[in-house]
Backbone of each chain as ProteinMPNN parsed JSONL, in Angstrom:
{"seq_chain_A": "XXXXXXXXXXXXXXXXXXXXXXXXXXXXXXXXXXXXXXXXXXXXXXXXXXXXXXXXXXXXXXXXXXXXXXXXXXXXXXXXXXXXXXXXXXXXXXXXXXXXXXXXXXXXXXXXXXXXXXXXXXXXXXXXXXXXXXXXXXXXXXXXXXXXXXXXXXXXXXXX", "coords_chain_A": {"N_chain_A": [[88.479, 238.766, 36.682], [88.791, 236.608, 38.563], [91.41, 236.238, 38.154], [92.307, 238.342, 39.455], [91.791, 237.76, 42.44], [92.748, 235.297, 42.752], [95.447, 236.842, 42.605], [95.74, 238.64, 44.659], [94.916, 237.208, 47.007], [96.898, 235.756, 46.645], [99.362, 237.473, 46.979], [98.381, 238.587, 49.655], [99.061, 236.079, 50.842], [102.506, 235.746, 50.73], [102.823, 238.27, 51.958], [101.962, 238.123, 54.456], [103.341, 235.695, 55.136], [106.448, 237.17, 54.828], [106.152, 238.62, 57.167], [105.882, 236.635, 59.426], [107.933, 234.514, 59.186], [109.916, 236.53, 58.978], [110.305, 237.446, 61.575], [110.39, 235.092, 63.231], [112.92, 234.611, 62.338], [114.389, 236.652, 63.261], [113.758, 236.438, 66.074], [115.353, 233.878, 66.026], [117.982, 234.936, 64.665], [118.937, 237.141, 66.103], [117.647, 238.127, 68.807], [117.491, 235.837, 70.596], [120.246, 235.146, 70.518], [121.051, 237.504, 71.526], [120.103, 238.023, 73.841], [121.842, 236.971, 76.435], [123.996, 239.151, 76.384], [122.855, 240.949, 76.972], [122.507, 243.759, 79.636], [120.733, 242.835, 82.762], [119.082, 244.667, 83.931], [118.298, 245.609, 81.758], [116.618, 243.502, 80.898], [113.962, 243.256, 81.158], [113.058, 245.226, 78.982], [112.645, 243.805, 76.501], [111.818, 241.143, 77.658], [109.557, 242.244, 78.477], [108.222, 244.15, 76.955], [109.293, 244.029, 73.742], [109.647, 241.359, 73.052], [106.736, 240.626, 73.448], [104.914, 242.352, 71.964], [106.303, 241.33, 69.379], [105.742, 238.506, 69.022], [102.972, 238.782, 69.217], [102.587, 239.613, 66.371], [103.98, 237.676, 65.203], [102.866, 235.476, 65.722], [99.869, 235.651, 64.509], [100.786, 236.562, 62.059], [101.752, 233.637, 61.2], [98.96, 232.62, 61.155], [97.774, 234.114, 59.24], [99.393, 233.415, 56.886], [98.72, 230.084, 56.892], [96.389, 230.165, 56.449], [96.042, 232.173, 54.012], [97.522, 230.513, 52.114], [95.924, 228.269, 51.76], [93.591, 228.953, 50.805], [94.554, 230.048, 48.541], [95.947, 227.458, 47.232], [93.64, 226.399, 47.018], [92.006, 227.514, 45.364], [93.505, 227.155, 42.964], [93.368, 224.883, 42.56], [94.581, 222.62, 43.21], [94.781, 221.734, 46.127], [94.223, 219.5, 47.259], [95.767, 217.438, 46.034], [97.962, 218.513, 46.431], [98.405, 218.206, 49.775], [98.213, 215.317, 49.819], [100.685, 214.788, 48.875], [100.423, 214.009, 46.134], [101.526, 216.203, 44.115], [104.241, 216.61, 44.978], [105.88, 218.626, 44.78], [105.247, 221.074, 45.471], [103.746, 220.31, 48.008], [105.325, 219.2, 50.112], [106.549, 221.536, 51.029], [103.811, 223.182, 51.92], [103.159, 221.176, 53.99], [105.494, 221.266, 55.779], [104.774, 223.963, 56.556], [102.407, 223.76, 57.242], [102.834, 222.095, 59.877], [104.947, 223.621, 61.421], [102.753, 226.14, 61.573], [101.15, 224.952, 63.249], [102.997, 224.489, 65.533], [103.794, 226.874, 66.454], [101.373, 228.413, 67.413], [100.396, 226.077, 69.1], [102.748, 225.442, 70.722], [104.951, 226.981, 71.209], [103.868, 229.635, 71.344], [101.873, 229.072, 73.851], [104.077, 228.578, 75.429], [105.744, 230.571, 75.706], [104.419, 232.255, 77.045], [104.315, 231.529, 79.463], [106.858, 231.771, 80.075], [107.481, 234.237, 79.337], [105.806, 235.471, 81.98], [103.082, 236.302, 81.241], [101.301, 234.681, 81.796], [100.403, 233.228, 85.059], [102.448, 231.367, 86.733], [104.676, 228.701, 88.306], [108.031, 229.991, 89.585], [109.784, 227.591, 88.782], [108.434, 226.623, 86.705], [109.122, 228.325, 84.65], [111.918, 228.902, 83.407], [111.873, 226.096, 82.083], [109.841, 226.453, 80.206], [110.449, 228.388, 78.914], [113.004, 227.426, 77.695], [112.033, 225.141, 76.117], [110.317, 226.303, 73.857], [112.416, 228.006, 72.959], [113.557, 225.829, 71.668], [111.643, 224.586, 70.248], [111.348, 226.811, 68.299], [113.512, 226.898, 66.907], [113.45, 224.819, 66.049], [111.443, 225.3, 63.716], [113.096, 227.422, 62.686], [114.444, 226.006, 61.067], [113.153, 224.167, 60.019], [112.331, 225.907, 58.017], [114.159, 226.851, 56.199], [113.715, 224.42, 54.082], [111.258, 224.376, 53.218], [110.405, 227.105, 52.714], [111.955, 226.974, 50.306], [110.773, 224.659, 48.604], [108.542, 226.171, 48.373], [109.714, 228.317, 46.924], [110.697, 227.321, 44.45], [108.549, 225.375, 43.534], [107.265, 227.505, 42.066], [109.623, 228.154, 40.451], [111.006, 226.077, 38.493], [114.046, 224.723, 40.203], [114.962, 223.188, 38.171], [116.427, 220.764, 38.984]], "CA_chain_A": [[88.228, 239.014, 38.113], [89.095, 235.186, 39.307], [92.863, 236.132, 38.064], [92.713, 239.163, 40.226], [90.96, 237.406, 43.33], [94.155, 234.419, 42.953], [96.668, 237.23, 42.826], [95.472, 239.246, 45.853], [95.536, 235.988, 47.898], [98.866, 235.321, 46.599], [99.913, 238.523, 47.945], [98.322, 238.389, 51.353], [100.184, 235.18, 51.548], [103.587, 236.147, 50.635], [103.042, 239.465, 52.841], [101.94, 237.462, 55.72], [104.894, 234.772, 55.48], [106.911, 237.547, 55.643], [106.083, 238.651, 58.816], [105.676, 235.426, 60.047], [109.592, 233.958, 59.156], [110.763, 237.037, 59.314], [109.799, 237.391, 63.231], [110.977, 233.455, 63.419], [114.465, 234.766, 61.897], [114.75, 237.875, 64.273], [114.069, 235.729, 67.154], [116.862, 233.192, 66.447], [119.166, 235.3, 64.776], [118.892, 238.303, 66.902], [116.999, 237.978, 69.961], [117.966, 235.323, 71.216], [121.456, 234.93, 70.803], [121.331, 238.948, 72.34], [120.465, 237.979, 75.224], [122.988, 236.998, 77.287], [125.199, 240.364, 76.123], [122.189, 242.317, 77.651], [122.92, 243.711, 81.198], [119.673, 242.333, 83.42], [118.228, 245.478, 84.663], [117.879, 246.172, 80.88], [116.497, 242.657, 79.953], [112.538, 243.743, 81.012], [112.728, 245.623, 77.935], [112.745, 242.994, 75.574], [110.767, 240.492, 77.764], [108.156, 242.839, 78.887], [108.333, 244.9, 75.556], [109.481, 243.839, 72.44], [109.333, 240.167, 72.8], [105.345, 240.277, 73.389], [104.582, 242.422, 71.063], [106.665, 240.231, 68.258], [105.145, 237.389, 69.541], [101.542, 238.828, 68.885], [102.778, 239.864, 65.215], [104.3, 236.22, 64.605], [101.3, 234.187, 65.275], [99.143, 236.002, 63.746], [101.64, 236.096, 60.596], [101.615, 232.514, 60.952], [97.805, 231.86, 60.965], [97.767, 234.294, 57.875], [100.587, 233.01, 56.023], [98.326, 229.333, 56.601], [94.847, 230.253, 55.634], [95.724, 232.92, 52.861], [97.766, 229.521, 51.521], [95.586, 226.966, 51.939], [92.903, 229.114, 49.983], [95.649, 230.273, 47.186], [95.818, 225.892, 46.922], [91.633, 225.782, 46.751], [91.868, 228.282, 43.908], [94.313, 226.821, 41.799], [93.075, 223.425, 42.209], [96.165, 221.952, 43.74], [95.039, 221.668, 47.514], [94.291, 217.897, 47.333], [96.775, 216.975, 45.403], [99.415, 218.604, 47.189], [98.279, 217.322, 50.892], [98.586, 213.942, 49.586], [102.123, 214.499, 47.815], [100.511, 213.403, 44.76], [102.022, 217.383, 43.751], [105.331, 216.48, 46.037], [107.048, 219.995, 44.885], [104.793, 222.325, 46.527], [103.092, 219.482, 48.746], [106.543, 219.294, 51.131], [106.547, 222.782, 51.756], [102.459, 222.849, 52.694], [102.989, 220.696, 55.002], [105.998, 221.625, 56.675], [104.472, 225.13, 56.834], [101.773, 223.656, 58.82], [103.571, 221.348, 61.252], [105.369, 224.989, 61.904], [102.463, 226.969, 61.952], [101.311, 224.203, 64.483], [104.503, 224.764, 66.564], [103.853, 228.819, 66.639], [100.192, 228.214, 68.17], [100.277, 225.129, 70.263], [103.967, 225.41, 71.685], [105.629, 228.355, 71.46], [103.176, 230.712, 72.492], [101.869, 228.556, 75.387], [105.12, 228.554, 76.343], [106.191, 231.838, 75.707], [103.4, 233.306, 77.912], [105.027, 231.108, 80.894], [108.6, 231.922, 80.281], [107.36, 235.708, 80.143], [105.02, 235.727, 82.915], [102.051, 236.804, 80.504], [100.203, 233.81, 82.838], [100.838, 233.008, 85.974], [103.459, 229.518, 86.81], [105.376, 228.402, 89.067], [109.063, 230.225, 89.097], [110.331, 226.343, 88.211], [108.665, 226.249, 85.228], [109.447, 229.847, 83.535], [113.046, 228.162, 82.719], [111.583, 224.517, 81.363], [109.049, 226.652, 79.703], [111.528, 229.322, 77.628], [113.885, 226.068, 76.585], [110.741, 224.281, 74.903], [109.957, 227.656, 73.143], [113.8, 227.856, 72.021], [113.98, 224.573, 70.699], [110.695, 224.746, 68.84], [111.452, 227.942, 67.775], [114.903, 226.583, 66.409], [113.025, 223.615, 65.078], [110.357, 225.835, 62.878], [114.395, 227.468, 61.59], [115.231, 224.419, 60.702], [112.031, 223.428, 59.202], [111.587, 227.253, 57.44], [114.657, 226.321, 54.986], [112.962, 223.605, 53.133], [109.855, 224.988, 53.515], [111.024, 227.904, 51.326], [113.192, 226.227, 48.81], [109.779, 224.565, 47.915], [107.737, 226.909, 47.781], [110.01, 229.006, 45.247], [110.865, 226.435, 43.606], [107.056, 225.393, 42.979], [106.622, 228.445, 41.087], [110.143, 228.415, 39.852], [111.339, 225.115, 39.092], [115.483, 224.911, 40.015], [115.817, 222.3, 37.219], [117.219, 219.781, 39.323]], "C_chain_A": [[88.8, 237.888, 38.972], [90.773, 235.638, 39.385], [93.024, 236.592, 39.177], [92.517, 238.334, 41.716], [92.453, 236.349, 43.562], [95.558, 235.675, 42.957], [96.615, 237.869, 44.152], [95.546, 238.405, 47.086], [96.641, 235.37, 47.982], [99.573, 236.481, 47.643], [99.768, 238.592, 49.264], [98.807, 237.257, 51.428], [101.294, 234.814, 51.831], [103.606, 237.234, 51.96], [102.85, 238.697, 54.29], [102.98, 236.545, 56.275], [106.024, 235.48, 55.742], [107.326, 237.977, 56.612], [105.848, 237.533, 59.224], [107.247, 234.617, 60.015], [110.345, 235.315, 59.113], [110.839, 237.751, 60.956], [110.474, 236.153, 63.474], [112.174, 233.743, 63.14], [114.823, 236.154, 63.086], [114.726, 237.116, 65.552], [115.202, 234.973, 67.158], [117.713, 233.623, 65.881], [119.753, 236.366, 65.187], [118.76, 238.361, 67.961], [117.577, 237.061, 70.691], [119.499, 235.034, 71.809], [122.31, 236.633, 71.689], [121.536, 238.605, 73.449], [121.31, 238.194, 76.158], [124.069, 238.018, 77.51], [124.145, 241.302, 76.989], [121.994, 242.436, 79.141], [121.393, 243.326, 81.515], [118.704, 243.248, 83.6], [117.64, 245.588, 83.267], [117.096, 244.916, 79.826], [114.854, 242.908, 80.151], [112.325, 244.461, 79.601], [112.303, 245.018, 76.58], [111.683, 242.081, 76.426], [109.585, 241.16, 78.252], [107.391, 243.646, 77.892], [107.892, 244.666, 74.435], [109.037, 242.534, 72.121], [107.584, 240.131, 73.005], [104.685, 240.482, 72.415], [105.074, 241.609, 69.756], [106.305, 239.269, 68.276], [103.683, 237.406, 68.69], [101.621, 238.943, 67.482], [103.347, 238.149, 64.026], [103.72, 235.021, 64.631], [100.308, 234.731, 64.891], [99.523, 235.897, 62.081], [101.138, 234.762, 59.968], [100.305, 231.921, 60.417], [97.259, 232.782, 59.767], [97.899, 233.911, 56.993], [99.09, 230.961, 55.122], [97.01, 229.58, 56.012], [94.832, 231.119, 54.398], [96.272, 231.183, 51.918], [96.513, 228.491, 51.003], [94.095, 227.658, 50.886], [93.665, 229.509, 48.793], [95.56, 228.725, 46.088], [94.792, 225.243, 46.517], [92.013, 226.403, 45.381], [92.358, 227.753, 42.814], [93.867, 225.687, 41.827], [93.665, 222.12, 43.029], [95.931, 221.427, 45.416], [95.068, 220.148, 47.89], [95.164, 217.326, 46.871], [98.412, 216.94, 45.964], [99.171, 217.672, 48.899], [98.48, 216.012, 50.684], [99.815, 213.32, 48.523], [102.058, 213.886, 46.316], [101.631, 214.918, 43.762], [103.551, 217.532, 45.042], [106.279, 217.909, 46.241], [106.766, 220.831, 46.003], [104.038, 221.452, 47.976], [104.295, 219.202, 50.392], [106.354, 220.503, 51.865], [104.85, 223.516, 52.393], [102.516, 222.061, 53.97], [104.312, 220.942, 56.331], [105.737, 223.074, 57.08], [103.509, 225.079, 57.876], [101.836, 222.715, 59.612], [104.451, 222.57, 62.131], [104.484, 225.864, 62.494], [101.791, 226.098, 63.448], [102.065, 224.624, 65.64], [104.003, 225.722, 67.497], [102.271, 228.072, 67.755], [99.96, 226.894, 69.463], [101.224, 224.428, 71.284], [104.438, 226.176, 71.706], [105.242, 229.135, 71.806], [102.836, 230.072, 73.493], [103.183, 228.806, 76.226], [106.118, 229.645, 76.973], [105.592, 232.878, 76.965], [103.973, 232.859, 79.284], [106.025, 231.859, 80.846], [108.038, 233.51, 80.612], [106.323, 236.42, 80.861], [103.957, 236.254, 82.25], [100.925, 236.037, 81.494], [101.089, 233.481, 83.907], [101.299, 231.354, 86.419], [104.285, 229.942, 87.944], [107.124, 229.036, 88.535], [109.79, 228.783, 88.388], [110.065, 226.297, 86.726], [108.719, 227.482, 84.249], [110.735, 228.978, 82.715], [112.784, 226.867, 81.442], [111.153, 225.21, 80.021], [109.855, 227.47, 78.165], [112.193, 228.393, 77.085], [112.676, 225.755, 76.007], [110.12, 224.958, 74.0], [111.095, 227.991, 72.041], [113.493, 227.148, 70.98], [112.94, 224.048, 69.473], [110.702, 225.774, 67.931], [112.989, 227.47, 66.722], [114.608, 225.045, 65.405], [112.393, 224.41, 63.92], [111.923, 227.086, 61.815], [114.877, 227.17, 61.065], [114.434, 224.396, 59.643], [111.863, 224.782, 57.979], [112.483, 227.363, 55.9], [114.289, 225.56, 53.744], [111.883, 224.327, 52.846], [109.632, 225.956, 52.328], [111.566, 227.827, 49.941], [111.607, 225.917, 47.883], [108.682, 225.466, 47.458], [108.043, 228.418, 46.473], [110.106, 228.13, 44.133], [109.432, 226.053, 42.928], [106.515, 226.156, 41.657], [107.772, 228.618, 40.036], [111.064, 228.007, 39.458], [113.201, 225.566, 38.628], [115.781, 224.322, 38.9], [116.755, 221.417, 37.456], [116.8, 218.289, 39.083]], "O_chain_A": [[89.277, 238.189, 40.066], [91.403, 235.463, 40.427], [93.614, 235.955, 40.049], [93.637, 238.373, 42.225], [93.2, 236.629, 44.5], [96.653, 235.268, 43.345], [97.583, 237.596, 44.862], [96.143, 238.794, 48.09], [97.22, 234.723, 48.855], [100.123, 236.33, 48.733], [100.722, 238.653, 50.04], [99.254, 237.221, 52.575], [101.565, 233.976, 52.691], [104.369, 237.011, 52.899], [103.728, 238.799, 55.147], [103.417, 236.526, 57.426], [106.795, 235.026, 56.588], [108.474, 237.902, 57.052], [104.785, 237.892, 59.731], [107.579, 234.113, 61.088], [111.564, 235.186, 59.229], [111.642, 238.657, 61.183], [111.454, 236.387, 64.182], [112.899, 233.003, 63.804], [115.948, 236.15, 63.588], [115.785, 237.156, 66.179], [116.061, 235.154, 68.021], [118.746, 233.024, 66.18], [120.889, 236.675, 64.828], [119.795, 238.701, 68.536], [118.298, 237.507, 71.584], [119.876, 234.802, 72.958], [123.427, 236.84, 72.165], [122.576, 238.683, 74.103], [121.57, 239.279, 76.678], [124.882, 237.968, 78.433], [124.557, 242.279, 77.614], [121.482, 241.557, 79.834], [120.657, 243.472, 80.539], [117.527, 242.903, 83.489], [116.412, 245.68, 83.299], [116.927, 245.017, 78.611], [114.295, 242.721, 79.071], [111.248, 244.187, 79.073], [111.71, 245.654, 75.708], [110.543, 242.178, 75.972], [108.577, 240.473, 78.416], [106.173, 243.815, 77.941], [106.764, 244.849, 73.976], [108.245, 242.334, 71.2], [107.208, 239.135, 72.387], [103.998, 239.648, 71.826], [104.159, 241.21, 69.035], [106.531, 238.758, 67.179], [103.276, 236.576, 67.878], [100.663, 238.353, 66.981], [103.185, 237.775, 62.864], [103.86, 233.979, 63.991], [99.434, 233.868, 64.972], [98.871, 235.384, 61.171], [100.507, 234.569, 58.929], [100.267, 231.043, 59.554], [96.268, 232.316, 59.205], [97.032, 233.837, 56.122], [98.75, 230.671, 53.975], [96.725, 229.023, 54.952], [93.856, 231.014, 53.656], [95.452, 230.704, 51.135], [96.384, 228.094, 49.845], [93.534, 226.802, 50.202], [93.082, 229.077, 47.799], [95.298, 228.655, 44.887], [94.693, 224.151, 45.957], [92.295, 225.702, 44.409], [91.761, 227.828, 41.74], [93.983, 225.232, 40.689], [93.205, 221.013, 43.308], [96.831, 220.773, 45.942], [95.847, 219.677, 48.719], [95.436, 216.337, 47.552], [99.374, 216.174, 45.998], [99.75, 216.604, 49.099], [99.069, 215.48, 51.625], [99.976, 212.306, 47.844], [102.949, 213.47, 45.575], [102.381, 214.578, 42.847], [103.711, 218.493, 45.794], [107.006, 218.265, 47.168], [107.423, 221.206, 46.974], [103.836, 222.143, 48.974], [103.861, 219.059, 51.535], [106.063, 220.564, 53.06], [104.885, 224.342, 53.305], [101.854, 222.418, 54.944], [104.095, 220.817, 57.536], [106.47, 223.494, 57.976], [103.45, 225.746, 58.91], [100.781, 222.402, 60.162], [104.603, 222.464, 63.348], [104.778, 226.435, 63.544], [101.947, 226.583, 64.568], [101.534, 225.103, 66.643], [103.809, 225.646, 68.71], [102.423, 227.312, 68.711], [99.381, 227.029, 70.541], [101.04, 223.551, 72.128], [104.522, 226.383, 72.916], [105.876, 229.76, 72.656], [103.545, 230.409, 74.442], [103.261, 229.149, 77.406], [106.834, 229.72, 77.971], [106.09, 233.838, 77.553], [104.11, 233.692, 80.18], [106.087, 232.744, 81.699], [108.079, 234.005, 81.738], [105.939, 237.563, 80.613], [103.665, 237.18, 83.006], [99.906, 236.594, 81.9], [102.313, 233.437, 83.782], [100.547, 230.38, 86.399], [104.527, 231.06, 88.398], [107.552, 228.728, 87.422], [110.393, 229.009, 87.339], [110.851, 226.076, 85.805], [108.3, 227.406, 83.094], [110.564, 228.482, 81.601], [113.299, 226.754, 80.329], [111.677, 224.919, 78.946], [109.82, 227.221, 76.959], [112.097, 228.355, 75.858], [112.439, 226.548, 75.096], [109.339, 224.358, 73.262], [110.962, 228.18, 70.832], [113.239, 227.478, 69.821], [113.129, 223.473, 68.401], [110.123, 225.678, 66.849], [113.154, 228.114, 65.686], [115.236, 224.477, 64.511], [112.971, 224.1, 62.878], [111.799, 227.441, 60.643], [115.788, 227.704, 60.432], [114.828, 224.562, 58.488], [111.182, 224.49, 56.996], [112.002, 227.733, 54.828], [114.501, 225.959, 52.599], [111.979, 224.991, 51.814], [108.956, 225.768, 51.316], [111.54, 228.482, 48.899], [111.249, 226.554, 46.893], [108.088, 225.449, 46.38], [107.346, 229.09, 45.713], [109.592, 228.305, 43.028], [109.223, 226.451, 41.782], [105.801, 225.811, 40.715], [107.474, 229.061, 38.926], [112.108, 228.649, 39.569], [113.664, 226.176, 37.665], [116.824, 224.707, 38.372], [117.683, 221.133, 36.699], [117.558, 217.375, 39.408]]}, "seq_chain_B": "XXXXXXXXXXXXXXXXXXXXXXXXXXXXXXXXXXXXXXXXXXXXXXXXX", "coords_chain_B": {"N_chain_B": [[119.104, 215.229, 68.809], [118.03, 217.982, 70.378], [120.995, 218.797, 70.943], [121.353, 219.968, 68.235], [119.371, 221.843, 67.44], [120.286, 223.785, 69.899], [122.439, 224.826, 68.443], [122.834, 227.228, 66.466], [124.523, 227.742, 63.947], [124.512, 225.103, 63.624], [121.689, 223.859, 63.267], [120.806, 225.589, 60.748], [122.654, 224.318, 59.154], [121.59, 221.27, 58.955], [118.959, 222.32, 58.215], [119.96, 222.676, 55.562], [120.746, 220.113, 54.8], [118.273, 218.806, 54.854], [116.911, 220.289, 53.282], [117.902, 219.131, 50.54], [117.777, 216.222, 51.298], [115.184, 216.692, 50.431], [114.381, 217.109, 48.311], [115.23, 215.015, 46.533], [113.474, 213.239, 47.508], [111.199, 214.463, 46.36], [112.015, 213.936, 43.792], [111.744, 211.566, 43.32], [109.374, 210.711, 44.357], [107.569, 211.943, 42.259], [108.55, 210.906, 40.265], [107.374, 208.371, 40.506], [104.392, 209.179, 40.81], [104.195, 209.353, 37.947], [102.194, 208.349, 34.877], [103.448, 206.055, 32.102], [103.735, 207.09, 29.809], [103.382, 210.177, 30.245], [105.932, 209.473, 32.076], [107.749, 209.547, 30.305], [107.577, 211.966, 28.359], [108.483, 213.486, 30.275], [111.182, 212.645, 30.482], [112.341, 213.282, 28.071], [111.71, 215.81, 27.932], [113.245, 217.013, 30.093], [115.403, 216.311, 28.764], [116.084, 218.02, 26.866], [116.612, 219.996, 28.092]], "CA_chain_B": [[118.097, 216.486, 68.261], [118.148, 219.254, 70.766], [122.316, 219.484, 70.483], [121.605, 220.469, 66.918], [119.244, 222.632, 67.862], [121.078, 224.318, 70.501], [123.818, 225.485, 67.754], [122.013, 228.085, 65.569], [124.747, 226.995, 62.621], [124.439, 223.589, 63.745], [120.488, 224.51, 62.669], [121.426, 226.008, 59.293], [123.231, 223.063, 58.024], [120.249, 220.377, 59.245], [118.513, 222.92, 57.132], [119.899, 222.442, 53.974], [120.526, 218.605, 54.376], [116.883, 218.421, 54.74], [116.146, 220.541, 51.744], [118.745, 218.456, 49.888], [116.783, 215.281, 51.39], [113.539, 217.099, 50.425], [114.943, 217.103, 46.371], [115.548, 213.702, 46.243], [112.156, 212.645, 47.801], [110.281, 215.357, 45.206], [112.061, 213.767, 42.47], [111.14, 210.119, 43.37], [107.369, 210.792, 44.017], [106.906, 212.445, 41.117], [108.852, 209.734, 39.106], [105.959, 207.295, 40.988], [103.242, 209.764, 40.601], [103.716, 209.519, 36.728], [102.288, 207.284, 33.968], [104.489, 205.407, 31.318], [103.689, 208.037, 28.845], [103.905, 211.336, 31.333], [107.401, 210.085, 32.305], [108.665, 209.449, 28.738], [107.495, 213.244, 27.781], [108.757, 214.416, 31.154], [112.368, 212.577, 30.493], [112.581, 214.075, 26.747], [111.736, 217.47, 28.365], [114.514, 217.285, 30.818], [116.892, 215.853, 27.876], [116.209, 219.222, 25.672], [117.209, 221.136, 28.904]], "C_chain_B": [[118.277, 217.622, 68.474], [119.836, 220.047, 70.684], [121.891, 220.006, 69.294], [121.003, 221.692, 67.435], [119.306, 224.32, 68.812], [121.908, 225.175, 70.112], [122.521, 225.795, 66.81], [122.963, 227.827, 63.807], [124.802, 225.509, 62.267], [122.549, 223.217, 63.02], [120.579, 224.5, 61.27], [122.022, 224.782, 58.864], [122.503, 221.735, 58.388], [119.317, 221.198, 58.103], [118.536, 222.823, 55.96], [120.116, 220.98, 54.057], [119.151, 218.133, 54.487], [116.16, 218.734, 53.285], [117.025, 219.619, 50.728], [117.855, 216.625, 49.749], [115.169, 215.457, 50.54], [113.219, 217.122, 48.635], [114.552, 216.201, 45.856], [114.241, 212.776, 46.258], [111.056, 212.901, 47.091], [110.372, 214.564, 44.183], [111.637, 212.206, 42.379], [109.975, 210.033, 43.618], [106.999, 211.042, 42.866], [107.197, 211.574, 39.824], [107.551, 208.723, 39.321], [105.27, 207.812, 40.868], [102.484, 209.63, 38.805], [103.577, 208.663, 36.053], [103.825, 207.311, 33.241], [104.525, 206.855, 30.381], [104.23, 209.499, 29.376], [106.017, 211.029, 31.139], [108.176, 210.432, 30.844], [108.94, 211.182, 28.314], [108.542, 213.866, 28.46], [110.683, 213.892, 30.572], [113.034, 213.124, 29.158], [112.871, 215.573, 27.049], [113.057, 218.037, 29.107], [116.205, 216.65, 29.878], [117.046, 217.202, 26.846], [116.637, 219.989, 26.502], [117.86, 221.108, 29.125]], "O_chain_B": [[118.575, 218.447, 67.611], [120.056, 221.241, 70.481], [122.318, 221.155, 69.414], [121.734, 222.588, 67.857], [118.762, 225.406, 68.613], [122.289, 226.119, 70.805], [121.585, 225.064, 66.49], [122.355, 227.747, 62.74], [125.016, 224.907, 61.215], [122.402, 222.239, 62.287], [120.438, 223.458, 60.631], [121.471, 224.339, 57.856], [123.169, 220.843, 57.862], [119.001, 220.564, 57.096], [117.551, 222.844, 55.223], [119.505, 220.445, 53.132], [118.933, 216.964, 54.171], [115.408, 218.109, 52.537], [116.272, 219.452, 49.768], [117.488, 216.017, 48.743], [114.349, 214.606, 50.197], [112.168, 217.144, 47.995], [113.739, 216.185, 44.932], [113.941, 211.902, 45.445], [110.101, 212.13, 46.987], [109.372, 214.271, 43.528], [111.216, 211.748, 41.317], [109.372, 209.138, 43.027], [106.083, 210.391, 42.365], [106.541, 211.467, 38.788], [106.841, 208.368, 38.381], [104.484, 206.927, 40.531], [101.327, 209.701, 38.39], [104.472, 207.82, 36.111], [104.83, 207.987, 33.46], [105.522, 207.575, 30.43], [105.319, 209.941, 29.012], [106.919, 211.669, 30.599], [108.935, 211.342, 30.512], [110.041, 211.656, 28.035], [109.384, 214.571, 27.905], [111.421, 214.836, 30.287], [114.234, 213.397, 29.181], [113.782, 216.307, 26.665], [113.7, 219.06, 28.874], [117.4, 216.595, 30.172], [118.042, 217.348, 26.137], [117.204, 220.951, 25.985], [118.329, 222.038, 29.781]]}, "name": "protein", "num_of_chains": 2, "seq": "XXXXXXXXXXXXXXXXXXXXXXXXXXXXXXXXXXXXXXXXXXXXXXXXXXXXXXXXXXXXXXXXXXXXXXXXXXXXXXXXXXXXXXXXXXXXXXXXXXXXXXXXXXXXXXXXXXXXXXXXXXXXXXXXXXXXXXXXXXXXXXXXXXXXXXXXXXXXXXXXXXXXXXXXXXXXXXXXXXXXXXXXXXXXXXXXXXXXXXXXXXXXXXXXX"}
């Protein structure tokens, strides 16, 4: 029953990471770089639309992805060990998962909700607000490489 | 920072020199993480592979 109970949490944490980086990969290698090709009248569709709802689907992902983990890490034993890099394989990618899922919740959506009027700002800072959303959003792309490597690797070592 | 950022393959290749960084740093903790005995096994293990 314990096996089953660690595989079912494995699964909701795989299933959740994928919606969670794969929302983070549609934004910067889709969405965003669309933009600018899309005529104006037709850009409400995406920020009044699509981008909210993906939004609501990618922090939620995110705060899946971290709590199905972080109990997957109780189960096996490993959660102390890894937070304190004494377990450095999978202990890298724990923690850059949650300096990311960080990101998603305490900068990118704040900021997101400015840039697309979800709350009410000053027209000045819609602009400031969407760059600082980018660039964390382009940081957590950055960061989602490693992030990954380790956590296959963990289970499936490269042999390097 | 943010130039890198800015470039979505400029991104991607910060990406892998990090995971590349992130190798190197795995394999030197874990050399410091392990007794005398541990590493000995562990460097036998990686000499049969």
């Amino acid at each position: 029953m314990e096996d089953f109970i660690v595989f079912l949490v494995r699964y909701l944490h795989v299933l959740s990471g994928v919606m969670w980086i794969g929302i983070l990969w549609y934004f910067n290698f889709v969405q965003i770089p669309s933009m600018p090709k899309i005529p104006d009248e037709q850009k409400p569709a995406i920020s009044k639309v699509i981008a909210p709802e993906a939004l609501f689907w990618f922090r939620w992902g995110a705060a899946g992805t971290v709590l199905f983990g972080l109990i997957l890490a109780h189960l096996n034993g490993y959660a102390h060990e890894a937070l304190t890099l004494q377990r450095p394989d999978i202990g890298f990618g724990m923690w850059l998962g949650l300096i990311m899922a960080f990101n998603v919740w305490f900068v990118i959506w704040p900021a997101q909700k400015i840039a697309l009027g979800i709350v009410e700002a000053d027209a000045d800072a819609k602009p400031a607000a969407g760059r600082r959303a980018m660039l964390f959003s382009r940081a957590n792309t950055l960061m989602s490489i490693p992030m990954l490597f380790s956590m296959i690797s963990a289970q499936n070592p490269p042999g390097l | 920072m943010s130039k890198i950022l800015e470039s979505l393959p400029m991104t991607i290749v910060a990406g892998i020199v990090l995971t590349i960084i992130m190798v190197f740093a795995t394999n030197k903790l874990e050399d410091m993480n392990q007794s005398g005995v541990e590493k000995a096994v562990s460097d036998i293990q990686k000499k049969m592979n």
